[in-house]
Every structure is written in structure tokens, then in C-alpha cells.
N, C-alpha and C positions, 0 to 999 in steps of 0.2 A: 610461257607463251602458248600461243594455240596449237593445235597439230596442225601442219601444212595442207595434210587430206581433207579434213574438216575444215581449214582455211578456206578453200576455194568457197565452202557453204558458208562458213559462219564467218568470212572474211565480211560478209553483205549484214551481217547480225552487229553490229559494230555502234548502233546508236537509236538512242529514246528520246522523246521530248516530251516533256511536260504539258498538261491538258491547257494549260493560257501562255504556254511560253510565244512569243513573238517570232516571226519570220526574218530573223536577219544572221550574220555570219557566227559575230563572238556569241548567241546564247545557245548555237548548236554545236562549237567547237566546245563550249562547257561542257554539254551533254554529250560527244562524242569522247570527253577526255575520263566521264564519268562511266559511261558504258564500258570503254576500255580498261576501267579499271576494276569492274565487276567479273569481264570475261577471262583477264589473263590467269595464266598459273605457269608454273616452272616446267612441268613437262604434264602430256597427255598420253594418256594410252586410248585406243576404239576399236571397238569391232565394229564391222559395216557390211551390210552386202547393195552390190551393184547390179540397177539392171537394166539391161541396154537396149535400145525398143529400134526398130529398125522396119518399113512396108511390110519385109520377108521375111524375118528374122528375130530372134528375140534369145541374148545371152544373160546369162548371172555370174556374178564374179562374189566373193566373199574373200575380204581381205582385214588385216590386223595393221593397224599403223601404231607409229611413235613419234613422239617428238620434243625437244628439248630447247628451250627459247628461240632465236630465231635462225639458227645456223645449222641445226641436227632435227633431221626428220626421216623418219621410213617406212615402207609399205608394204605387208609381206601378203603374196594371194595366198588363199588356201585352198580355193575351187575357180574353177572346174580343175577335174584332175590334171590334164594336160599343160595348167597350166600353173598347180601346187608348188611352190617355192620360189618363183620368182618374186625376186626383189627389187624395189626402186626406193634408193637412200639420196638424201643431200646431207653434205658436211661441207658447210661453207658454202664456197662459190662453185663448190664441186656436187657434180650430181652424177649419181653411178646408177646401171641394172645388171644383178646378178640375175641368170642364168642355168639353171639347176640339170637339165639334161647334159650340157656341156662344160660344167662347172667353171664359168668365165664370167668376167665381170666385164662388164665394157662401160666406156665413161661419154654421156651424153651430150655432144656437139649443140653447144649454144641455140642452132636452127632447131635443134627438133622440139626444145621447149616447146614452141608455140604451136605445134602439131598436135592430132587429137592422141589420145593416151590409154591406147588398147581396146580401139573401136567407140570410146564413148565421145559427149560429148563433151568431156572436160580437155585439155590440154598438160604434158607432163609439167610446165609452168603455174599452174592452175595448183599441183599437188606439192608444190617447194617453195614459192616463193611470198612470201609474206607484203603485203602492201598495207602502209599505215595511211587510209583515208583521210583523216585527220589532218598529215601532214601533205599531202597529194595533189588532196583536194579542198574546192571552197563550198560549204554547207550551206544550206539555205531550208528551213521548212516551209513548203510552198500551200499546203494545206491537208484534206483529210478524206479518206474513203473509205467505202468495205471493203474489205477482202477475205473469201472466206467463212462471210459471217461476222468478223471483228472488225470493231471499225480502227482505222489504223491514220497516225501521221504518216505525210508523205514528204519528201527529204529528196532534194536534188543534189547532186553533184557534180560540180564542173572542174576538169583540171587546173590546175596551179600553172601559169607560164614553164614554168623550170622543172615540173613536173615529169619523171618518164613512166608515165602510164598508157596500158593500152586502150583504155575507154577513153572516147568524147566524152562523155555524161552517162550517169547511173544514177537511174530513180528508186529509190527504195521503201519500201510501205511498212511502216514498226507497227503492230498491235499496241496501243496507246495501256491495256492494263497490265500485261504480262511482258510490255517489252520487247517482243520479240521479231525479227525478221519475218515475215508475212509475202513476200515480194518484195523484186529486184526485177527491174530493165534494165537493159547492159545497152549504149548505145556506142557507135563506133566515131570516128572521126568525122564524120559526113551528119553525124546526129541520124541517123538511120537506127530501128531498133533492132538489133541481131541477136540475140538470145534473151528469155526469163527465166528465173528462177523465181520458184512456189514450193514455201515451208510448208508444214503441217504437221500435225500427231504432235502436239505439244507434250515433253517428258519431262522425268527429273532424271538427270544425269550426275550421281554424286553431290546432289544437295544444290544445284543449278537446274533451273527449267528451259528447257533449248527445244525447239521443234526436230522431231526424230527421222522426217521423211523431207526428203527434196528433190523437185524435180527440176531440170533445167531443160529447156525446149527451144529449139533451135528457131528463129523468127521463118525463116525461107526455105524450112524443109521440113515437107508434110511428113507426118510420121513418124517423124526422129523423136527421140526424147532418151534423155538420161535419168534415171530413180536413185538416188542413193538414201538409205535407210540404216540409221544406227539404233543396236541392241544393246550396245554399252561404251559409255565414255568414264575416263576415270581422270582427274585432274592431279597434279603436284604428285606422279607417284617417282620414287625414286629411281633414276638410269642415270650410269657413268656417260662422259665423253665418249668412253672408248667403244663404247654399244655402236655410234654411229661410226665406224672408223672403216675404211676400206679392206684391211685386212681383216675384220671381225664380219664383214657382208654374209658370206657363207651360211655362217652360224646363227645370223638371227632368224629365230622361231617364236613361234606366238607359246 
């Protein structure tokens, strides 16, 4: 499966359509069961650095994640100093942060998922939890634009009745040659648009071509914007269970 940290980017890279495919549910649940089967793998390893843009402000973070289908995932920072060795792991329905100054683990309280996740604009929910669109949501291709430069299918998504997602609808824009995630609108329950996300730097990551930079941008706050930028993705590399386990937290190192 994906890594959960690359989830929350590539969570929105999930589906392609065909240059004469039709606008309706079953020929995009096809292409969405097809893409999914392009991007999985059994575990991922990434390097990545984060950067946090803010009116006044402006931080980087560079971190090492892992991840092991969809129960085991973890994040280790490496910069800035102060903030070297902290950890944020999911095992299961359990999601931990270690702590490295005071060598403590502490175990993250359901609420603070949805809170933003060390100043950015992602949320610690954003970095653990996997959502299968596919099953969520109902597809539709609504038509086609630039973006970018590449012209891209556009692909709406409404939730399912029974569905626990936190979008109203997510519009997403594929580069029509290369497949790729290009843009994403996140809207909320009210159909208001509250954040985008904008791929770019098309790579090859291990024999996969992914967009290497993305940024997400908050709709109602001037200034803000989150950058994340992978230098390396590696797919199906081999890690135990026990890598992700709460007594091993300590120990994991890039």
C-alpha cells in the first residue's frame, strides 16, 4: 500500500481516464480500480522535505517515512535540529509520537487527528489514514482543462450516503498522458472550496513517474501554503511488523 505521508498527496493521484471514455459512474470506478492497481505496493519507504510558508514566517522540516499496507506507517523528522528524532507512527487504530528530548511516547487522542500537524497545512489524519475513493465515493468525469500546461481530465467526487468522509466533494484534474494528479479542490460539506492541492516536477520514483512537488493552499488564508517535495520514493522494500510496533518507536532511524 501507499505511505500514509505520501497518502495525503498521492491519496488525490488515485485515477485516469481515457481520452473518449464517457461521463458516467461504472467507466470511472473501472479506471479508478485500474489506477489503484498501478500505484499499490507492499510497503514504501520517502524521503521528503517540508515547507511551511506562513505572512511572517517560513519553516523546513525534512523527514524519512515508512509504510506497510494499510495499518503500519511512520515518520521520522531529521531537521530542523530541535526538532531531530521525533516520531509519528500508526499501528492499526493506534497512532503514537515519540519524543526524543524526553524519551516518551505519548498516544494521540482521536480529536487531535484533525488538527494541523506541526504547523503545516496537512492534519496528523492526513499522514495515517488511508481513504479508498473508489469505495467513498461516486466518480463521474465531468470534462477537461489546462493545468499547468497539460491538459488534464476533470473527475468529480461526491460522497457515498454511508460514506465517513470528511469532504463534500473533491474535484480532481489527471494529466490525460502521463496520468497524473495535476490538481485537486477539496470542498467541505457546505460545497465551499477550502483547500488545493498543485502537483508538479514530474519524476521517476523506482520505475513509477509521480509528480515530485506539491503544494496545498489553504482557500481563506492569504499567505499560507504548505510545499512538500520528494527526493526519493522507493516501493515493495522489505520491513517487519515489528518495525512499526510501540516498543520499537524509539529505535526507528532513517
Amino acid at each position: 500500500m501507499i505511505n500514509p505521508f505520501y497518502r495525503y498527496t498521492i491519496f488525490f493521484f488515485l485515477f485516469m481516464i481515457s481520452g473518449l471514455v464517457q461521463a458516467d459512474e461504472p467507466n470511472a470506478l473501472a479506471i479508478l480500480k485500474k489506477v489503484e492497481q498501478k500505484l499499490v505496493s507492499s510497503t514504501m519507504y520517502a524521503e521528503l522535505e517540508i515547507t511551511i510558508q506562513r505572512p511572517r514566517w517560513t519553516k523546513k522540516m525534512a523527514l524519512h517515512t515508512w509504510s506497510k499496507g494499510k495499518n503500519f506507517a511512520a515518520a521520522y523528522i531529521s531537521s530542523p535540529e530541535k526538532d531531530k528524532g521525533t516520531i509519528y507512527m500508526k499501528n492499526g487504530n493506534n497512532v503514537y509520537n515519540y519524543l526524543p528530548k524526553i524519551r516518551k511516547t505519548i498516544k494521540l487522542p482521536a480529536t487531535m487527528l484533525n488538527q494541523s500537524w506541526m504547523g503545516t497545512d496537512l492534519s496528523a489524519d492526513d499522514l495515517v489514514k488511508l481513504t479508498k475513493l473508489a469505495k467513498d465515493y461516486h466518480a463521474k468525469v465531468i470534462g477537461s482543462q489546462m493545468v499547468s500546461g497539460r491538459v488534464c481530465h476533470v473527475i468529480e467526487l461526491l460522497p457515498k450516503p454511508e460514506a465517513d468522509v470528511l469532504w463534500g466533494k473533491l474535484v480532481l484534474y489527471i494529466d490525460k498522458i502521463e496520468y497524473i494528479q495535476l490538481k485537486t479542490v477539496f470542498y467541505d460539506e457546505d460545497l465551499s472550496a477550502v483547500n488545493t492541492l498543485i502537483g508538479s516536477q514530474l519524476k521517476m520514483f523506482d520505475g513509477r513517474k509521480l509528480a515530485s512537488k506539491l503544494v496545498m493552499i489553504p482557500t481563506h488564508k492569504s499567505g499560507h501554503q504548505t510545499t512538500v517535495v520528494y527526493s526519493k520514493i522507493i516501493f515493495n522494500k522489505g520491513i517487519s511488523d515489528s518495525f512499526f510496533s510501540k516498543e520499537n518507536i524509539a529505535e526507528i532511524k532513517p
